[in-house]
C-alpha positions in Angstrom: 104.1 136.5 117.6 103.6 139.2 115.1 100.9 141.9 115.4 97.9 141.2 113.9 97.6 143.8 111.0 94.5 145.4 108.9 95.1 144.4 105.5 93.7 141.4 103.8 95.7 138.3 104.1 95.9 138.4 100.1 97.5 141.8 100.1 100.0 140.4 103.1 101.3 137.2 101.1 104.7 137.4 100.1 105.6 135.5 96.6 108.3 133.0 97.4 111.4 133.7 95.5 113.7 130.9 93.5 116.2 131.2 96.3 113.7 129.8 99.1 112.8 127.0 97.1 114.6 124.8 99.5 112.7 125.6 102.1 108.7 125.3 101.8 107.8 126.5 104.7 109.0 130.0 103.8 106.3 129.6 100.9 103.6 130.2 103.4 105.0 132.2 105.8 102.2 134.2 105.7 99.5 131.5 106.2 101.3 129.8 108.7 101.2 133.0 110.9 97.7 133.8 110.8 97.5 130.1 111.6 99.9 130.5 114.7 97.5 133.7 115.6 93.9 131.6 115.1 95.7 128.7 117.1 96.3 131.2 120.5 92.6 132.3 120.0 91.3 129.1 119.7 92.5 127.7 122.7 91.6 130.9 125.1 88.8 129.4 127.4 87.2 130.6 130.6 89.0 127.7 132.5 92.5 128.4 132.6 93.1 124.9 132.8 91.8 124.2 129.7 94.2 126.5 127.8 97.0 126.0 129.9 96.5 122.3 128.2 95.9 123.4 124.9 98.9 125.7 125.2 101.7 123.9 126.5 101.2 121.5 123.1 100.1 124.2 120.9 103.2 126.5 122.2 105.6 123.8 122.5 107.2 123.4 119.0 105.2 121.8 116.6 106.3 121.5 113.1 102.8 122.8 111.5 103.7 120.3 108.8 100.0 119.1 108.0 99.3 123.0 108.1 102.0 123.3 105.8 100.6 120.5 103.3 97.3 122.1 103.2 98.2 125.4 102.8 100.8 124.7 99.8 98.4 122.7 98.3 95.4 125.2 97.9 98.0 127.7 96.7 99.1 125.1 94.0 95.9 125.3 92.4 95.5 129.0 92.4 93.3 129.5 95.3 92.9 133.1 96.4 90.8 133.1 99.8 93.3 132.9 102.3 91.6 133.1 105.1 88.9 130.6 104.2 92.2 127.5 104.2 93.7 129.6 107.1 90.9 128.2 109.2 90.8 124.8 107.7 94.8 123.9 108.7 93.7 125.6 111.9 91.0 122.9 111.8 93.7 120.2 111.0 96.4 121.5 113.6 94.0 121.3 116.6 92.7 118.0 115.5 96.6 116.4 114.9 96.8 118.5 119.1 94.0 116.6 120.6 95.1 113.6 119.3 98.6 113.9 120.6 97.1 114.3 124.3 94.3 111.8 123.8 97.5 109.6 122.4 99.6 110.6 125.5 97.0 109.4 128.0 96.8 105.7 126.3 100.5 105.4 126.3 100.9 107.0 129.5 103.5 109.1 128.3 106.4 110.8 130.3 107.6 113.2 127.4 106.4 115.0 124.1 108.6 117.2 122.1 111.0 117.4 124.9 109.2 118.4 128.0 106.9 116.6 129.8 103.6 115.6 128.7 100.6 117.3 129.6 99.4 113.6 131.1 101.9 113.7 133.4 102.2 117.5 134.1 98.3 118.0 134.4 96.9 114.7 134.8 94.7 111.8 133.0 91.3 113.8 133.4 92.3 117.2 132.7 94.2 116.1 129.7 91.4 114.2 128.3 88.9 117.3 128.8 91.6 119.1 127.4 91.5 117.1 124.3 87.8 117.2 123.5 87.8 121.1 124.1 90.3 121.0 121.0 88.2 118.7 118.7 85.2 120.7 119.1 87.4 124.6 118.5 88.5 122.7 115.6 84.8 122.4 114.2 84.6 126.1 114.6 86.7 126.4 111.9 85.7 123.2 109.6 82.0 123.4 110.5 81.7 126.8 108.4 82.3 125.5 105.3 80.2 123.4 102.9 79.2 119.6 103.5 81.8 118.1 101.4 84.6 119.9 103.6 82.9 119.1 106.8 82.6 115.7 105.6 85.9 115.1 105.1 87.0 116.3 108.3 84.6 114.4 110.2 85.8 110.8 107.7 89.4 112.0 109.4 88.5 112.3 112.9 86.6 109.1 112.0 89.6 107.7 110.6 92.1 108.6 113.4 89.7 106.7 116.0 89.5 103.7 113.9 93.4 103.8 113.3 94.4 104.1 117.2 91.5 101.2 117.9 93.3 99.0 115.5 97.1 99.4 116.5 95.3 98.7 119.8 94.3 95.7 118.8 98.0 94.5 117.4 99.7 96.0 120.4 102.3 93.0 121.4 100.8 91.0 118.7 103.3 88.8 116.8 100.3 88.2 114.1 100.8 91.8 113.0 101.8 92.5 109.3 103.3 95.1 107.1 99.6 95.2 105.5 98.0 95.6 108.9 100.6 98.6 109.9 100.2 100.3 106.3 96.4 100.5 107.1 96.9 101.6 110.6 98.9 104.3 109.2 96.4 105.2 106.4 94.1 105.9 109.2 95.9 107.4 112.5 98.6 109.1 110.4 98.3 109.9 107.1 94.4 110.7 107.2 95.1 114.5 107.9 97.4 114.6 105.6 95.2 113.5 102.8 92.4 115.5 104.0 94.1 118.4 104.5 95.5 118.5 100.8 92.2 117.6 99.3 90.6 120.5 100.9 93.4 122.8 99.9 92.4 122.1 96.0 88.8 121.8 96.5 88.4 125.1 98.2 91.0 126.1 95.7 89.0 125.0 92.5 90.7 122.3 91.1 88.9 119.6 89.3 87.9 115.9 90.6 90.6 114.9 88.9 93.2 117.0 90.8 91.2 116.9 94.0 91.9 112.7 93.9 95.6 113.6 93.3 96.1 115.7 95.9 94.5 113.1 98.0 96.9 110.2 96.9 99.7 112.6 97.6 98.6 113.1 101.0 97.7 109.8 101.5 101.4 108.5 100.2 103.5 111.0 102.1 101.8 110.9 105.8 102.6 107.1 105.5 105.9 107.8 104.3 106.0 110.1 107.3 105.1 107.6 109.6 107.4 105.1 108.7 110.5 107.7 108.6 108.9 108.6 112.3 108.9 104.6 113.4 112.9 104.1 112.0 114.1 107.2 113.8 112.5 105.5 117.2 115.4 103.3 116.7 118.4 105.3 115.3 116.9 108.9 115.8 118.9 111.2 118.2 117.1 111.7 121.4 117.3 115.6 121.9 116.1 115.8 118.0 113.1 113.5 119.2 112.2 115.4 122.4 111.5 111.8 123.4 114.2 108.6 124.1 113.9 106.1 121.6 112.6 102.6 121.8 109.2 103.8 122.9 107.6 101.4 120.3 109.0 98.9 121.9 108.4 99.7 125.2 104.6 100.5 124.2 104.4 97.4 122.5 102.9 99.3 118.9 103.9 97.1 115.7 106.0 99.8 114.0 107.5 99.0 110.5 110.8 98.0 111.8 109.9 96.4 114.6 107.2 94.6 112.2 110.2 93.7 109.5 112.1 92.3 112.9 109.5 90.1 114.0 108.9 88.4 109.9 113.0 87.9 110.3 112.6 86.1 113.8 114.7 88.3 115.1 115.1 86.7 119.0 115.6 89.8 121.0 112.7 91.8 119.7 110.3 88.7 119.3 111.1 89.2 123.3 110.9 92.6 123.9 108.2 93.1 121.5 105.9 90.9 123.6 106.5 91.2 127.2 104.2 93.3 128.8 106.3 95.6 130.9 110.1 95.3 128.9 113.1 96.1 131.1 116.1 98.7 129.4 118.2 95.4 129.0 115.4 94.3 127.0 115.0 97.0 124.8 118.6 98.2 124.2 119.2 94.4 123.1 116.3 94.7 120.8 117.4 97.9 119.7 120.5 96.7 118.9 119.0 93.8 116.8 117.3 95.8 114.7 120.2 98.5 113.8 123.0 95.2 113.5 121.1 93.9 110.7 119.4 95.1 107.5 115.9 96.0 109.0 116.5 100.1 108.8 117.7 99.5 105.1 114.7 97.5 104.0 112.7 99.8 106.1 113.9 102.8 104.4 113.7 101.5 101.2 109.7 100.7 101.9 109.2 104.2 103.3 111.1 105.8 99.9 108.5 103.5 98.1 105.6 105.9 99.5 107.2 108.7 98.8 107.9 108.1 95.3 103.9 107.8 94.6 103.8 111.3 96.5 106.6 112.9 94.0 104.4 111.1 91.2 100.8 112.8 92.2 103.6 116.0 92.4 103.9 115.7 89.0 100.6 116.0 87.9 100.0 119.1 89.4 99.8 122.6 87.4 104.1 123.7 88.0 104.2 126.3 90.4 106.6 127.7 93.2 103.7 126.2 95.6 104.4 122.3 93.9 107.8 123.1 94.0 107.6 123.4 97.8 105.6 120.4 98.2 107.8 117.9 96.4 110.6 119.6 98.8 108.6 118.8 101.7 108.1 115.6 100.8 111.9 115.2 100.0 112.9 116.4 103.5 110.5 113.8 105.6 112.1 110.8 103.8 115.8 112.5 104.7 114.9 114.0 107.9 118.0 112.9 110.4 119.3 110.2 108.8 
């Protein structure tokens, strides 16, 4: 980590340069550190437990993407108090942490981005604490602000519960539809996303109008991310996932492709999909099914959908460096490892 240094985090904030403009996240390489730096402070508590927790997700290599989002889009819009949306992707990143362990416990995880998962390195209870600790330090950050920000990240938290209650209730459901998974994504996915870029304007200044936009391009993009996430479970490489894939399918959530499989009556996932405990043979052969036939393409195609309303919110916003790097970002999700 680099030291922490005196001068104001305007003063530090290096303009991006033409030549990085492949490459958002040196945009806000700035931001993101004194993110990184609130992130190590946040999770420091008197039981060591607790930030040994916190810490082995927190230091285990995150992409700060929803950071990212918000940060690029308060700096779209001219914003000037760094430190103030510093603290609110803090706020974001700790919420998108606890809900990766809270998530690891229900799916009784073995792995998360490579390693094993604090479930099964620390255990169901302390994992669960461990969660909870991180939704309240995020507060500490949102909870400063005005009522319409702490609003909004309360809806998310909100949202994300409501999400993971309903993918509960279509786990190794054959009822499930795409409309049922793009709502579950709205809410367990792409709900921090939206939040996180409506904030960055808001607190930046922009108008209703361009506060809304930012939201529909948040909205559009985390369920484009979703969707890119659920087709690389089938054809991702496994030491770029940290995790094997198939875990859909072994967890029994209705992910797009898997969704697309069962519309197409596709045998060997209709099986997989909704036996309880699935052996290998049934998942490779499922696997299989899906990458034989023209699922991945259709599911692409829908995912590049999504992403074409987040390029089209883009477009709307004032042109700057800072929209430059978030139509990039949003251009690198829909490509990422295919």
């Amino acid at each position: 980590m680099k030291p922490i240094v005196a001068a104001a985090p305007e003063a530090r904030r290096r303009i991006p340069s033409l030549d990085s403009a492949s490459d958002p996240f040196s945009f806000v390489t700035d931001e993101l550190q004194l993110v990184e730096e609130n992130l190590l402070r946040a999770i420091r508590s008197r039981e060591q437990t607790l930030t040994d927790i916190a810490g082995h997700l927190i230091c285990g290599g995150g992409k700060r993407v929803r950071p990212m989002v918000t940060l690029l889009a308060f700096l779209a819009f001219g914003g000037k108090r760094t430190q103030d949306i510093v603290d609110i992707a803090t706020a974001i990143e700790l919420i998108h942490t606890a809900t990766l362990l809270h998530d690891d416990i229900i799916d009784r995880a073995d792995t998360r981005r490579g390693k094993e998962s604090a479930y099964r390195k620390f255990g169901l209870k302390n994992t669960l604490v461990a969660g909870d600790f991180l939704f309240i330090k995020a507060f500490e950050f949102a909870g400063k602000f005005d009522e319409t920000v702490v609003e909004w990240t309360a809806d998310a938290c909100a949202l994300l519960t409501e999400g993971e209650t309903l993918q509960g209730y279509f786990n190794r459901n054959r009822a499930v539809t795409v409309d049922d998974y793009v709502e579950i994504a709205k809410r367990k996915t792409a709900s921090l996303f939206e939040t996180g870029a409506k904030v960055g304007a808001y607190l930046a200044g922009a108008n209703s109008a361009s506060v809304e936009e930012t939201h529909r391009y948040g909205l559009n993009m985390g369920i484009a991310f979703q969707m890119v996430d659920d087709i690389l479970d089938v054809v991702g490489q496994i030491e770029l996932l940290g995790k094997p894939t198939g875990m859909d399918l072994r967890d029994g959530n209705p992910s797009l492709p898997i969704i697309l499989a069962l519309k197409a009556e596709q045998t060997a996932v209709c099986e997989a999909f909704q036996t309880a405990q699935p052996t290998e043979a049934l998942v490779t052969a499922a696997l299989n099914a899906i990458k034989s036939g023209p699922i991945i393409q259709e599911a692409k195609s829908i995912s590049r959908g999504y992403a074409e309303e987040a390029l089209k919110s883009i477009r709307k916003f004032p042109p700057s460096l800072y929209r430059n790097g978030l139509k990039t970002l949003v251009q690198l999700i829909i490509d990422r490892d295919f």
